[in-house]
N, C-alpha and C positions, 0 to 999 in steps of 0.2 A: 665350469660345466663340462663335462663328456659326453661322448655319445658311446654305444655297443662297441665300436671296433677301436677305443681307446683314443680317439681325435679329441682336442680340445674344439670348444666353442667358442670364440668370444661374445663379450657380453653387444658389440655392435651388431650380430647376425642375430641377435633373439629380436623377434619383431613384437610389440603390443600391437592389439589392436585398441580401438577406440573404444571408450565405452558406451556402449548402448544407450539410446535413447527412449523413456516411457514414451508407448503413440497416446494420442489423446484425441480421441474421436469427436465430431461436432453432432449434435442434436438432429440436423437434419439426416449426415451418413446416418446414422445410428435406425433413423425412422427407416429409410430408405432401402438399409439390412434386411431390417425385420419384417418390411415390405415383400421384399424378394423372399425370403426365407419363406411366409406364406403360402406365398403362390408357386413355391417348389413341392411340387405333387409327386414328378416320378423318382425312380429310383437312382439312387447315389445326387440325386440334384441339389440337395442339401450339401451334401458333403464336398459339392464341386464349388459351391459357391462360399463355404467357409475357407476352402484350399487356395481358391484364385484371392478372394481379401486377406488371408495367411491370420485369420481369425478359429476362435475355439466358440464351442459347442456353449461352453459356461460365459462368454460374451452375450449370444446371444438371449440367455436364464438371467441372467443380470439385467440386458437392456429392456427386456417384458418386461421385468419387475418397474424399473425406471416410470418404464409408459404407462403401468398400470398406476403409478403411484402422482402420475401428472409430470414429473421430473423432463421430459422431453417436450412439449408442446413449448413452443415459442424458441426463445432462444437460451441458451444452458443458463439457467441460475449460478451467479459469482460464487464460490465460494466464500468464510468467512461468514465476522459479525455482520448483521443489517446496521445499514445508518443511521446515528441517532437523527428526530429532525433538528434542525434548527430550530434555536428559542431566540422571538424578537430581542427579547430583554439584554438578550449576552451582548448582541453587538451594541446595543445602548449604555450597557455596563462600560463595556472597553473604550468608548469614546469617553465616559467623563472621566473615567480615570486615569485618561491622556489627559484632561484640558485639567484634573484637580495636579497632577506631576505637572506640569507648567505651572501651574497659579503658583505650587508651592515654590518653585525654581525662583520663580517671579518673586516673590515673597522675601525670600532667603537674600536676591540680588540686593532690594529695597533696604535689609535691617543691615546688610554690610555697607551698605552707601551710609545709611544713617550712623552707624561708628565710626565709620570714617570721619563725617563731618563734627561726630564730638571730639574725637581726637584731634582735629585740626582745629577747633576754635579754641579746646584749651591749652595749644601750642600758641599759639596767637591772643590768646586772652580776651577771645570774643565770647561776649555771651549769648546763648542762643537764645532764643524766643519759642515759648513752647507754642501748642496750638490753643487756640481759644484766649491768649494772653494778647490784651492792647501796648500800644505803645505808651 
């Protein structure tokens, strides 16, 4: 970098500044503006009260539309989707199909215990007994 009388710069003397932050006004400032803005009757009074909040004329066209449109009354609306409600059924859903994944686990443990014991009787030459058979 140079400057006019042919001096180098370097690049540690250039300073950034930070970048700016959007403001984000609250519901109530906003009433509270347009409040005052009202009841500024004489002359330049407006204009003192947009200079001292370092606010514009098209803030103020904005935040009337806002009011008239209900957008300000209470506290600001979230932006974003609305929340689906809640359906009883879903959480009823998600428990059995926790306890039907366990029965099956359950199940699964059960048929491997029962191969096992076939393979071990016919290492042993035991015969098993099925269900419902007497002795």
């Amino acid at each position: 970098m140079g400057t006019m009388d042919g001096e180098r710069v370097s690049s540690s003397e250039v300073e950034v500044g930070a970048r700016p932050t959007r403001r984000r006004y609250t519901a109530e400032y906003k009433l509270r503006i347009l409040r005052e803005a009202e009841v500024s009757s004489g002359r330049g009074e407006l204009g003192a009260l947009l200079r001292r909040e370092g606010l514009y004329s098209s803030n103020l066209t904005a935040w009337r539309t806002q009011r008239q449109r209900g957008e300000l009354e209470g506290l600001s609306r979230r932006r974003g989707p609305l929340p689906k409600p809640r359906n009883a059924l879903t959480d009823k859903v998600k428990v059995l199909e926790r306890e039907n994944a366990r029965l099956k686990a359950r199940a699964e443990r059960a048929e491997g215990l029962v191969e096992i014991q076939k393979k071990v009787s016919e290492i042993l030459g035991i015969e098993l007994k099925h269900n419902g058979e007497k002795d």
